[in-house]
mmCIF file as gemmi writes it, N, C-alpha and C atoms, coordinates in Angstrom:
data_model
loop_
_atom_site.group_PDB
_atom_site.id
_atom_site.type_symbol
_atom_site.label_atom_id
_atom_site.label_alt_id
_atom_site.label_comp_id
_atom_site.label_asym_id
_atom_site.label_entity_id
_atom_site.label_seq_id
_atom_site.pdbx_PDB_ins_code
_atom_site.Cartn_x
_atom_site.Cartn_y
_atom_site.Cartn_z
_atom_site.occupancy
_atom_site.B_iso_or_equiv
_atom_site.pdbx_formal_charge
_atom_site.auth_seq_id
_atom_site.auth_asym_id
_atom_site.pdbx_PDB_model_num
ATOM 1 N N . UNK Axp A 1 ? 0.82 -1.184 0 1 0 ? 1 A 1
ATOM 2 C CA . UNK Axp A 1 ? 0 0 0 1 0 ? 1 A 1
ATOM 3 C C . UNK Axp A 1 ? 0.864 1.247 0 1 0 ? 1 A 1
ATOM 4 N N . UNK Axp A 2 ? 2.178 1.164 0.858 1 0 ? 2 A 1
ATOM 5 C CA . UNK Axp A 2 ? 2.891 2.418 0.75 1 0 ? 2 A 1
ATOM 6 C C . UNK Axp A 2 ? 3.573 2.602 -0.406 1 0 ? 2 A 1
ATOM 7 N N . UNK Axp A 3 ? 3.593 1.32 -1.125 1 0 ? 3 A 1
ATOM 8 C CA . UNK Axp A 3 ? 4.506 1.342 -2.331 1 0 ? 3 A 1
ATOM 9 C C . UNK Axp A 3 ? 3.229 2.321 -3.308 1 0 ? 3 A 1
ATOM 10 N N . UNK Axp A 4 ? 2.053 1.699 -3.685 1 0 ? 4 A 1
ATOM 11 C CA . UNK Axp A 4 ? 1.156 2.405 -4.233 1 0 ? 4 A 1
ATOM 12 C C . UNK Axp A 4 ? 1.336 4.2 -4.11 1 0 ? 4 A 1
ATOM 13 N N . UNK Axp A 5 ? 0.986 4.516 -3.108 1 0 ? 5 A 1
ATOM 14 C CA . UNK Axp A 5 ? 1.025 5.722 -2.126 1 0 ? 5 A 1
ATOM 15 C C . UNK Axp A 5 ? 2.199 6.883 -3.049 1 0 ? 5 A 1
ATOM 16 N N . UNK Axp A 6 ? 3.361 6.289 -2.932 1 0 ? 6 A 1
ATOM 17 C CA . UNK Axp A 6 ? 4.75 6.888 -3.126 1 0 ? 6 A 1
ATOM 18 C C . UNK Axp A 6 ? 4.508 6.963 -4.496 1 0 ? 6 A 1
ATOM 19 N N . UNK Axp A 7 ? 4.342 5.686 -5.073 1 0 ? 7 A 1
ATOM 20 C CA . UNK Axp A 7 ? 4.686 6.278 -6.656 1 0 ? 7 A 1
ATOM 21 C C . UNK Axp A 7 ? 3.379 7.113 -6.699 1 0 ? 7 A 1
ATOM 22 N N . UNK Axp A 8 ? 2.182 7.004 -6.497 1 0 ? 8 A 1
ATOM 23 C CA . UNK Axp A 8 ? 1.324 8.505 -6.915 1 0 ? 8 A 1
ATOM 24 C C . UNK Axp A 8 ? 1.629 9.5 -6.594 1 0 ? 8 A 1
ATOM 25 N N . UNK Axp A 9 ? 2.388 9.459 -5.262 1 0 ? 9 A 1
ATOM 26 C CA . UNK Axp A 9 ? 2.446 11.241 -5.17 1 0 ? 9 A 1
ATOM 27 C C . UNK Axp A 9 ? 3.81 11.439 -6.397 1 0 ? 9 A 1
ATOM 28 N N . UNK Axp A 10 ? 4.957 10.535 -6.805 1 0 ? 10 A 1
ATOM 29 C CA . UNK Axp A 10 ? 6.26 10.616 -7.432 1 0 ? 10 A 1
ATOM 30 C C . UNK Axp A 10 ? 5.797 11.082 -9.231 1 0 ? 10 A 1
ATOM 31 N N . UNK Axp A 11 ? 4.578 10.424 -9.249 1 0 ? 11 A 1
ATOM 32 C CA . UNK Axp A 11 ? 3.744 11.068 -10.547 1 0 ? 11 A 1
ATOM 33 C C . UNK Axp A 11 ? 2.465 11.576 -10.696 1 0 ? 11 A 1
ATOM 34 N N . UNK Axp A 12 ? 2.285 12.283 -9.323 1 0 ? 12 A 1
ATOM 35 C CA . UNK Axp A 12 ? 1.484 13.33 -9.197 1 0 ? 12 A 1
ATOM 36 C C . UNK Axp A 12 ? 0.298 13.212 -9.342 1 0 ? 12 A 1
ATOM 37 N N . UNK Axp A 13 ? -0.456 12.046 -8.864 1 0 ? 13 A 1
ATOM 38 C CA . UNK Axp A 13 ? -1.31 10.873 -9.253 1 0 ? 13 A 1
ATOM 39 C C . UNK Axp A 13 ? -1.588 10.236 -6.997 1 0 ? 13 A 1
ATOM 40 N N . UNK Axp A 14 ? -3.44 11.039 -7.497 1 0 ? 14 A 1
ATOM 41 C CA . UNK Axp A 14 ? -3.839 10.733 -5.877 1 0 ? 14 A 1
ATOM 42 C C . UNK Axp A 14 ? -4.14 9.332 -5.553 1 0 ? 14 A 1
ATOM 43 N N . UNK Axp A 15 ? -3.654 8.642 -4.587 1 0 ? 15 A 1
ATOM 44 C CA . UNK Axp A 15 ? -4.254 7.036 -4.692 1 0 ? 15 A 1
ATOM 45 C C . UNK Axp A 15 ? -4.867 7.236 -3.036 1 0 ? 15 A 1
ATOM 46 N N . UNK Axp A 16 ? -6.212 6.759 -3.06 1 0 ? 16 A 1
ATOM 47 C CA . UNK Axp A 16 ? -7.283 6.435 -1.921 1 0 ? 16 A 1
ATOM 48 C C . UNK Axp A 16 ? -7.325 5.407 -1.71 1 0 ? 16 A 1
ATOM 49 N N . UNK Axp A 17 ? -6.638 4.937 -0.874 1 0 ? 17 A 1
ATOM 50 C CA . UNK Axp A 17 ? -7.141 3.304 -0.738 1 0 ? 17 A 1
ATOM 51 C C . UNK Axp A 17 ? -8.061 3.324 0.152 1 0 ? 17 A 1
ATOM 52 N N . UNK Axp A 18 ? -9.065 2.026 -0.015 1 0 ? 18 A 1
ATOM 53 C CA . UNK Axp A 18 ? -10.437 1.909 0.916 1 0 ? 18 A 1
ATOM 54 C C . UNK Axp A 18 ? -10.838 0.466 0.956 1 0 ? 18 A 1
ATOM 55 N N . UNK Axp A 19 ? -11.222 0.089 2.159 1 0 ? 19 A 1
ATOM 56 C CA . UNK Axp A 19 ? -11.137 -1.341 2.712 1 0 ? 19 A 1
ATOM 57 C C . UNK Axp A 19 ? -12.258 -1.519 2.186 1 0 ? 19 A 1
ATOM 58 N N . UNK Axp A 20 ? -12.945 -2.467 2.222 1 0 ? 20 A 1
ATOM 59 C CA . UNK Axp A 20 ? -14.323 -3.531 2.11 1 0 ? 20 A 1
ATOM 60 C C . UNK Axp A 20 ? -14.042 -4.902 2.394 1 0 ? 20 A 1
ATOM 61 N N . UNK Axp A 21 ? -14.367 -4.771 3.587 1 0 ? 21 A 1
ATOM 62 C CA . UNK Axp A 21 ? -15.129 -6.157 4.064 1 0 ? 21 A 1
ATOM 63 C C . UNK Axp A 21 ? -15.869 -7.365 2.522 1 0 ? 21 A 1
ATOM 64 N N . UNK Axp A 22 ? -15.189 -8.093 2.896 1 0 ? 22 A 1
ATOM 65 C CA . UNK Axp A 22 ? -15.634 -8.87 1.256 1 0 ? 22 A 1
ATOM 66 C C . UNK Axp A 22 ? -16.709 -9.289 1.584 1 0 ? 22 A 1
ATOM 67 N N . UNK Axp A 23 ? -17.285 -9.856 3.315 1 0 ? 23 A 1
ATOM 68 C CA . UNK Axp A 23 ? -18.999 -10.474 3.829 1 0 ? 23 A 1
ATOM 69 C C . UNK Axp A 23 ? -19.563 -9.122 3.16 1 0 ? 23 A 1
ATOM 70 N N . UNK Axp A 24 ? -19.5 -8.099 3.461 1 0 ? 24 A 1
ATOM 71 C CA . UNK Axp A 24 ? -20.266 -7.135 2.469 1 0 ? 24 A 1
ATOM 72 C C . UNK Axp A 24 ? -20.888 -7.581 1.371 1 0 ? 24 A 1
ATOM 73 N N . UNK Axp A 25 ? -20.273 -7.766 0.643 1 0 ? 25 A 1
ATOM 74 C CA . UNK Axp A 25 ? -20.658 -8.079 -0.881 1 0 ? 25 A 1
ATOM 75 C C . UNK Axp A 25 ? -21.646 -9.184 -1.258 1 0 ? 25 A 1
ATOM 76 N N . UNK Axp A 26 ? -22.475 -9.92 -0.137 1 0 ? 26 A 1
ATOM 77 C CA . UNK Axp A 26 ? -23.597 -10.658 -0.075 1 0 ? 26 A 1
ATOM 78 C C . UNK Axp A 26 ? -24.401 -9.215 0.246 1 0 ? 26 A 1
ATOM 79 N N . UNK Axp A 27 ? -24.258 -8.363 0.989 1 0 ? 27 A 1
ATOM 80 C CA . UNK Axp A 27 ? -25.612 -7.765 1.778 1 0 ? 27 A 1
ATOM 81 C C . UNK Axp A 27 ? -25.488 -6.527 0.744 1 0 ? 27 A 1
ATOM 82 N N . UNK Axp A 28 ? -24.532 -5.939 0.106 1 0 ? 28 A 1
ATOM 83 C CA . UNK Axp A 28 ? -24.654 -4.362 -0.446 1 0 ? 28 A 1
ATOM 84 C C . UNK Axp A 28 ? -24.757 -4.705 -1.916 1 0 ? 28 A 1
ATOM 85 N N . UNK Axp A 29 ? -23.871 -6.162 -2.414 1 0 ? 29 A 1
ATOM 86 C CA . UNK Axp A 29 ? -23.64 -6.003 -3.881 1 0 ? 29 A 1
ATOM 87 C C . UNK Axp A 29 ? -22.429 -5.53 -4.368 1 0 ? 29 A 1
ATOM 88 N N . UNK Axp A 30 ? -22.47 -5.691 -6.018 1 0 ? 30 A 1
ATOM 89 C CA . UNK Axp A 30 ? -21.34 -5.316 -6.544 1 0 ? 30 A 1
ATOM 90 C C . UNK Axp A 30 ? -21.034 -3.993 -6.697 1 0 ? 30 A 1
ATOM 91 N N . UNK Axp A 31 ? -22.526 -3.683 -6.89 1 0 ? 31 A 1
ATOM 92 C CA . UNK Axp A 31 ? -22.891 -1.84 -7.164 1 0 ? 31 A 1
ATOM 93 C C . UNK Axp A 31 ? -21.72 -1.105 -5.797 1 0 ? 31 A 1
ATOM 94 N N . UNK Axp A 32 ? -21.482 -1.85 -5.086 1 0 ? 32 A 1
ATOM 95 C CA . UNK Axp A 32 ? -20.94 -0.942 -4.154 1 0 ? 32 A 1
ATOM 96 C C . UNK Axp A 32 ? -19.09 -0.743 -4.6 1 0 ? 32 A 1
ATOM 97 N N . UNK Axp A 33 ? -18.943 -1.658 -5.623 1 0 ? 33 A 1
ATOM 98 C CA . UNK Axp A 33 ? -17.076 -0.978 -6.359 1 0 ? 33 A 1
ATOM 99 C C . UNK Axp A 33 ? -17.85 -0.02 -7.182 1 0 ? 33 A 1
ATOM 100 N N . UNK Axp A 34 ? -18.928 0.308 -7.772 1 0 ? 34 A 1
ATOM 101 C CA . UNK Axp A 34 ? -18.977 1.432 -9.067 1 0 ? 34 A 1
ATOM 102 C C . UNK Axp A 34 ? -18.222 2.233 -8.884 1 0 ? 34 A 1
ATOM 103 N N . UNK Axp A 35 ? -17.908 3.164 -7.841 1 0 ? 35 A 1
ATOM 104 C CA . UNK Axp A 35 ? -17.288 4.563 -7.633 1 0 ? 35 A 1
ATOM 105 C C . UNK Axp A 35 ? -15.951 4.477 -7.447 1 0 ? 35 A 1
ATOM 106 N N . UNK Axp A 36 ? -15.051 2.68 -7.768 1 0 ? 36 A 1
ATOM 107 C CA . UNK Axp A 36 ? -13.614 3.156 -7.63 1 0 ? 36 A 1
ATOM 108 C C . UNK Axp A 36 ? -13.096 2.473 -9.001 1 0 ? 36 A 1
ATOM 109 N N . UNK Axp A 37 ? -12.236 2.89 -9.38 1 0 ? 37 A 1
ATOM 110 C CA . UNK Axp A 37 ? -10.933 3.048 -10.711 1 0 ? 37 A 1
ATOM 111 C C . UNK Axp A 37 ? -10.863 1.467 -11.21 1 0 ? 37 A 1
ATOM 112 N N . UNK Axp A 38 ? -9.862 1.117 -9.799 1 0 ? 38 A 1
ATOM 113 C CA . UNK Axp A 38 ? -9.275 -0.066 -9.363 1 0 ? 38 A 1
ATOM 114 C C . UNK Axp A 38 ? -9.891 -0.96 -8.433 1 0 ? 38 A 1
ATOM 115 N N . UNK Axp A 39 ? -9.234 -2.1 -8.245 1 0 ? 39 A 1
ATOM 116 C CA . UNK Axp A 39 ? -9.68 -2.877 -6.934 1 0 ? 39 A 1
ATOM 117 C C . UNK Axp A 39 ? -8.685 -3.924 -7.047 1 0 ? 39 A 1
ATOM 118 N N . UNK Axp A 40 ? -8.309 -4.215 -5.701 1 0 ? 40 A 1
ATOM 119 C CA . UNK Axp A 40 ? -6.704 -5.513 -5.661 1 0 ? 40 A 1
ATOM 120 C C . UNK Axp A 40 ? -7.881 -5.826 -4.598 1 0 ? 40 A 1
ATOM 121 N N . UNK Axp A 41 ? -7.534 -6.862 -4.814 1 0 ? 41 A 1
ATOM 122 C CA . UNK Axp A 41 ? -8.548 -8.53 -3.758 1 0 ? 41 A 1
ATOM 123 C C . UNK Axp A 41 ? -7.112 -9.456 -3.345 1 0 ? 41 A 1
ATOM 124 N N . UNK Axp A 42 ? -7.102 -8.991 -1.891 1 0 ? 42 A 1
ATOM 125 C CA . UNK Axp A 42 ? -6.141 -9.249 -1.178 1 0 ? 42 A 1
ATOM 126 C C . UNK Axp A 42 ? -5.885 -10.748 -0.944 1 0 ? 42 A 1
ATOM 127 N N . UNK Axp A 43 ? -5.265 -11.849 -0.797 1 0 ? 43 A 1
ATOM 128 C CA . UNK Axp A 43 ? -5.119 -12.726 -0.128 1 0 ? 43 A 1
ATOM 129 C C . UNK Axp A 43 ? -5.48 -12.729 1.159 1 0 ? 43 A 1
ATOM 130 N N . UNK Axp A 44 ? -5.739 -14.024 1.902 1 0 ? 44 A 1
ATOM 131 C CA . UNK Axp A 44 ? -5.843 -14.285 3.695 1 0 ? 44 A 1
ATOM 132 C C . UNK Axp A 44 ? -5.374 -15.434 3.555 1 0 ? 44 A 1
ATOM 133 N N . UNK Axp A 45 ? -4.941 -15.846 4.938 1 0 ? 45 A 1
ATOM 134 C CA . UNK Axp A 45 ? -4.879 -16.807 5.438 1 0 ? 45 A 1
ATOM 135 C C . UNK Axp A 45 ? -5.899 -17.93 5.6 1 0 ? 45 A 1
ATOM 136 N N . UNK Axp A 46 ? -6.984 -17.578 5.958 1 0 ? 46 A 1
ATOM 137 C CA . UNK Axp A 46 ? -8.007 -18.249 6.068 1 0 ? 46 A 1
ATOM 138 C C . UNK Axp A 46 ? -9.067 -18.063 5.081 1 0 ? 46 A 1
ATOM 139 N N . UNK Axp A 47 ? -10.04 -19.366 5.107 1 0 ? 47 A 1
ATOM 140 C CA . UNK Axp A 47 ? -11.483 -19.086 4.352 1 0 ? 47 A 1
ATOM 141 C C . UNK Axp A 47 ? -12.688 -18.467 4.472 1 0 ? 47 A 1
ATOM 142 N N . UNK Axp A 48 ? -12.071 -17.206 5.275 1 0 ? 48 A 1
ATOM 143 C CA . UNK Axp A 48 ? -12.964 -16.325 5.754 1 0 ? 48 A 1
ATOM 144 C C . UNK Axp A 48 ? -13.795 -15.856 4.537 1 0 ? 48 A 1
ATOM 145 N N . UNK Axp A 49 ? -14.573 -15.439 3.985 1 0 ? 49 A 1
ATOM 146 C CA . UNK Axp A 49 ? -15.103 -14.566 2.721 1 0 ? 49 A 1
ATOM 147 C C . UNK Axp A 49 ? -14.496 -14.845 1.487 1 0 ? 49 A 1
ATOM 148 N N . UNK Axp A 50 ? -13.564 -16.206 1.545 1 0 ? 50 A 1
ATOM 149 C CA . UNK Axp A 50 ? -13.18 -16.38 0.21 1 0 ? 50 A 1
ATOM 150 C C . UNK Axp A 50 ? -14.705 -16.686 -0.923 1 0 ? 50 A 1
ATOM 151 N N . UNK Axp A 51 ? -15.749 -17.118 -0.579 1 0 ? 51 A 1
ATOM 152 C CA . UNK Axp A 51 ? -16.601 -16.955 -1.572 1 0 ? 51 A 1
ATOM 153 C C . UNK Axp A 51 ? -17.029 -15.839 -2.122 1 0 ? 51 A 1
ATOM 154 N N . UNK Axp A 52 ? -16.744 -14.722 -1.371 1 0 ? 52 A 1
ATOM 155 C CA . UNK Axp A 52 ? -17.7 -13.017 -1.553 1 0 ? 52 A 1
ATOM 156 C C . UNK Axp A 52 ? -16.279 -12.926 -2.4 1 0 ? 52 A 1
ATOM 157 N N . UNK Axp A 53 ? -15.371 -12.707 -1.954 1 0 ? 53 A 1
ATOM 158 C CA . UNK Axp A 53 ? -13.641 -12.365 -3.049 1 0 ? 53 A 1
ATOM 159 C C . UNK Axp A 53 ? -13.953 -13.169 -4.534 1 0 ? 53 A 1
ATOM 160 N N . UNK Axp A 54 ? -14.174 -14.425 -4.738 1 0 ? 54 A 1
ATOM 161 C CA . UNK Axp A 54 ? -14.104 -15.003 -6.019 1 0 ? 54 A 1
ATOM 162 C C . UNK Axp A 54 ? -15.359 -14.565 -6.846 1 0 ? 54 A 1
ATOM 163 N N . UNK Axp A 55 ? -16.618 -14.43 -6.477 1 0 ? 55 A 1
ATOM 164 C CA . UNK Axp A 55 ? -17.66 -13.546 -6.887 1 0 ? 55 A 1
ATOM 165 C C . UNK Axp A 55 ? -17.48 -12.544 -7.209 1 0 ? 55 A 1
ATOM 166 N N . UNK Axp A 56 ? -16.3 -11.322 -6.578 1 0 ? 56 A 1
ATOM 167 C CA . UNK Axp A 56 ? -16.191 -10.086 -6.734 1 0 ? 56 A 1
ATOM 168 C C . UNK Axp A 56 ? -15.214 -10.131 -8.227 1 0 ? 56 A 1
ATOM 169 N N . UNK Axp A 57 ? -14.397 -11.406 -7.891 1 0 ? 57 A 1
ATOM 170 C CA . UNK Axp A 57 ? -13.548 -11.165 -9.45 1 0 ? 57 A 1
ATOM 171 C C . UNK Axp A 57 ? -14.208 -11.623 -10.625 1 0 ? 57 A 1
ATOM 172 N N . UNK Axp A 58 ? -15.502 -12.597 -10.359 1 0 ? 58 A 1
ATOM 173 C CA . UNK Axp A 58 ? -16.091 -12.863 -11.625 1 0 ? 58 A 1
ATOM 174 C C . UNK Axp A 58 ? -16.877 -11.251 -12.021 1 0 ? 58 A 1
């Protein structure tokens, strides 16, 4: 994330990063990425919300 961070400000380029809970994405939907650019779908350790994460990349 800090790597992100640095090179935007190094090319003058704002980066917002913003969490979401991936259990979200049963109760709000997909409609709820409309308003960002990007999206990186993090790894875990565990099988916490890995079904809401593989849904989000289809």
């Amino acid at each position: 994330m800090e790597t992100l961070k640095r090179e935007g400000l190094k090319n003058q380029i704002y980066v917002n990063i913003k969490f979401i809970n991936s259990e979200l994405m049963n109760i709000k939907g997909i409609n709820i990425l409309n308003k960002f650019n990007k999206i990186f779908i993090f790894d875990s350790f565990n099988s916490r919300g890995i079904k809401e994460k593989l849904k989000t990349v289809e």
